[in-house]
C-alpha positions in Angstrom: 114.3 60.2 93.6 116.9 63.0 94.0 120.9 63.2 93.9 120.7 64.9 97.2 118.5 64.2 100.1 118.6 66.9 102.5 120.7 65.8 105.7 118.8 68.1 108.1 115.1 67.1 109.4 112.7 67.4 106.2 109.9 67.9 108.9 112.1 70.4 111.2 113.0 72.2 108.0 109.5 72.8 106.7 108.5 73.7 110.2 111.2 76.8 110.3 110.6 78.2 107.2 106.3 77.5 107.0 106.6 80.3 110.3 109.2 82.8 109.1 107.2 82.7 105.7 104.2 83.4 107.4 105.8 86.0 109.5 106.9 87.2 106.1 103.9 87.2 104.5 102.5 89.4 107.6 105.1 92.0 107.4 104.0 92.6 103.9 100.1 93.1 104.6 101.1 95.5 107.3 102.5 97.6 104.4 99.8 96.7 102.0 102.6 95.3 99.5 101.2 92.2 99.2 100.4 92.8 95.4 103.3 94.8 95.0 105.7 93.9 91.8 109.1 92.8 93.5 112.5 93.1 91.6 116.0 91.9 92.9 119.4 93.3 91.7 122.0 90.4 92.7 125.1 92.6 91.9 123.5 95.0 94.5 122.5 92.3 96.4 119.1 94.3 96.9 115.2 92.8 96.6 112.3 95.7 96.4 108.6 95.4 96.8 106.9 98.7 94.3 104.5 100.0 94.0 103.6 100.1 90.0 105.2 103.7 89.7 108.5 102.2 90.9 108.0 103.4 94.2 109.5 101.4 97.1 107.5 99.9 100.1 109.7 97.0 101.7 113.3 96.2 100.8 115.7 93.8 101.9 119.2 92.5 101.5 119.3 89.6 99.2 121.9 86.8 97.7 121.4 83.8 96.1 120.7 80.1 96.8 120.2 77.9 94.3 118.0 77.7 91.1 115.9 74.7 89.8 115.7 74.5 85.9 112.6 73.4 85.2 113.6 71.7 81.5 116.1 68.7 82.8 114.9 68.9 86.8 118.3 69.9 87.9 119.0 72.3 90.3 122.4 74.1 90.5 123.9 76.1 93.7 124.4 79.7 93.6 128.3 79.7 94.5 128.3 77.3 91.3 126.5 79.6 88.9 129.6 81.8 86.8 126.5 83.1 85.3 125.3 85.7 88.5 127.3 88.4 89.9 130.7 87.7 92.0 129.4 88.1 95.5 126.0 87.8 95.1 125.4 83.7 96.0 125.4 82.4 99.8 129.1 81.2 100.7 129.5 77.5 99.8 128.6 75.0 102.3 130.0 72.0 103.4 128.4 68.8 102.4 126.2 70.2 100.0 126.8 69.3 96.2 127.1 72.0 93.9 124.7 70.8 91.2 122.3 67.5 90.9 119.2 66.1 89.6 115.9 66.1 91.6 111.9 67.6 91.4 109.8 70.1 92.6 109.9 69.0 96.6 113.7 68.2 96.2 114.2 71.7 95.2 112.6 73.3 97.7 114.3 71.0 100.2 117.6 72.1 98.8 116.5 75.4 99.0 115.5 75.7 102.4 118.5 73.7 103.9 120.8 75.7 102.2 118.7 78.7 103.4 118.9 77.6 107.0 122.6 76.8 107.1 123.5 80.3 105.5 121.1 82.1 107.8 118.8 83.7 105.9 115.9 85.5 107.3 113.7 84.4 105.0 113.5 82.4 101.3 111.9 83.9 98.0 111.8 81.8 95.4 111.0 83.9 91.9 110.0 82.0 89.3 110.3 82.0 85.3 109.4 80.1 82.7 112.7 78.5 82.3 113.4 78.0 86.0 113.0 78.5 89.7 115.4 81.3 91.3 115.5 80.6 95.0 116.8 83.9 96.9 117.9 84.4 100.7 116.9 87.4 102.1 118.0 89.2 105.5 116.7 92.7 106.7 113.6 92.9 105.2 112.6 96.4 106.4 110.2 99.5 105.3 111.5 101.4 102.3 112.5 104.7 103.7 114.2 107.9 102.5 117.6 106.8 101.3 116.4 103.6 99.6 116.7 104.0 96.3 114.1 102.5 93.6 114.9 99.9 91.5 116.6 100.7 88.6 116.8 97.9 85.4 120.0 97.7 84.0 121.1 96.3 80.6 119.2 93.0 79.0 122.1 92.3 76.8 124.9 90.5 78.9 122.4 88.5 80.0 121.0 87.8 76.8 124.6 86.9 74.9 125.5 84.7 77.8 121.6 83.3 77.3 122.1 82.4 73.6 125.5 81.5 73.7 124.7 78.5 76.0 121.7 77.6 73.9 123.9 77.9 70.7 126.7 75.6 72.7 123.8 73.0 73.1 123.7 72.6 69.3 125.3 69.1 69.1 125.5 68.3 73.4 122.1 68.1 74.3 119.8 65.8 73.4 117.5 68.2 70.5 114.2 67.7 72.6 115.8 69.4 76.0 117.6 72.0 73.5 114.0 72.5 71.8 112.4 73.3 75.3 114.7 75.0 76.3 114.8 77.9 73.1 110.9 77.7 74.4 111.1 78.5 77.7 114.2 81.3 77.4 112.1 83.0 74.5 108.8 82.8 77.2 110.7 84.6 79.8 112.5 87.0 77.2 108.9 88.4 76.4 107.2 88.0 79.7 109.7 90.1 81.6 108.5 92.9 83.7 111.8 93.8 84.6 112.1 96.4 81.0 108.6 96.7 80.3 108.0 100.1 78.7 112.0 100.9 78.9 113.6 101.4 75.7 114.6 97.7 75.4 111.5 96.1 75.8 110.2 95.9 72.0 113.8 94.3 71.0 113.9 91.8 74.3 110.2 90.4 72.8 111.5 90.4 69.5 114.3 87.8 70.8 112.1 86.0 72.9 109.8 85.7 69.8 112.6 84.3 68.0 113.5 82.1 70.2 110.0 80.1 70.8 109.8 80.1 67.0 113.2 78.1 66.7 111.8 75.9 69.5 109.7 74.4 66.5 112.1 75.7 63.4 113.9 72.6 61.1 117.1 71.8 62.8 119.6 72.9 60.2 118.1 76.7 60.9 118.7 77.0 64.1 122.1 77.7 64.2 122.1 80.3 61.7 119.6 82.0 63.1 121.5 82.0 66.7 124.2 83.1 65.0 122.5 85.8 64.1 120.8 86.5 67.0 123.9 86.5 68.8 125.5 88.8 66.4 122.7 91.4 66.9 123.3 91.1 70.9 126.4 91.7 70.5 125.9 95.1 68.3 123.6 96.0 71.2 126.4 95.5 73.8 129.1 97.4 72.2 126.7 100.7 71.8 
């Protein structure tokens, strides 16, 4: 059972978004970018299908929806999330909750209402170890001339607002949901793509190292070494 049951038509609402994600899906193998790596940039509110020399092929405008952490099942709205660029989530909509507890289906339901009601062309949902990122996307178009490739820009806010909420959870959450969750944030530390072969990408798998090792560390370390961590990012940040 879920928190939220979508009030639209669950059939109506799979209906719509199974054709614009096939027209989707079409669009892409008329560019050949169906195996291209994609990248978004929320504070740009910008999505890129590349080739694997950075090279654009099909862009759109993007914002966000809503994200589903895999860890607890809960999903959170994008106008909720202090955590992602001002600007970059879907205006809030009326009736729908903000945050809530539900599963896979629920959070695609979720996803696609919300989708609907704030007109997005179409729905990308970009996954990570941690979680489910669910993205709205409008003007999906050919990459031409003036559009810019993707460029990755620093790890580290991210990464200090990352640990910070896993060194708050010391003491709140239950030390099972803590423990996955220092597994799955070290897993998508040192499976990102985003700054593989930048200059960041050795230290970003040394954190995400860290991280899954604390997952199975004696409690009374992990703090400390979070601390530390965090202390590290924070060196990082400032240079």
């Amino acid at each position: 059972m879920s928190d939220h049951e979508a009030p639209l038509d669950a059939d109506a609402l799979e209906a719509h978004w199974s054709a614009r994600q096939e027209l989707l899906a079409s669009m892409l193998r008329a560019h050949d970018a169906e195996k291209c790596d994609w990248r978004v940039d929320l504070g740009k509110g910008l999505f890129w299908w590349q080739r694997a020399d950075g090279t654009p092929v099909v862009v759109a405008s993007t914002r966000g929806i809503c994200s589903f952490a895999l860890s607890n099942r809960s999903f959170l709205m994008a106008w909720a999330n202090q955590s992602i660029p001002k600007g970059a989530a879907i205006p809030e909509i009326d009736g729908m909750p903000p945050a809530g507890n539900t599963d896979e289906a629920g959070a695609w339901a979720v996803a696609m209402e919300a989708g609907l009601r704030s007109g997005a062309h179409f729905l990308y949902r970009a996954p990570t170890p941690q979680m489910w990122i669910f993205l709205g996307l409008w003007d999906v178009r050919t990459a031409g001339p003036g559009d810019a490739p993707f460029e990755p820009g620093s790890p580290w806010p991210h990464a200090q607002h990352v640990v910070s909420t896993l060194r708050e959870g010391i003491g709140t959450r239950p030390d099972p949901e803590l423990r996955v969750l220092l597994r799955n944030y070290g897993q998508t530390f040192r499976e990102s793509r985003i700054h593989r072969g930048g200059p960041d990408e050795a230290a970003l798998t040394e954190l995400g190292d860290a991280l899954v090792a604390l997952a199975d560390a004696p409690a009374e370390s992990v703090g400390p070494e979070l601390d530390r961590r965090l202390a590290e990012i924070a060196r990082r940040t400032a240079s």
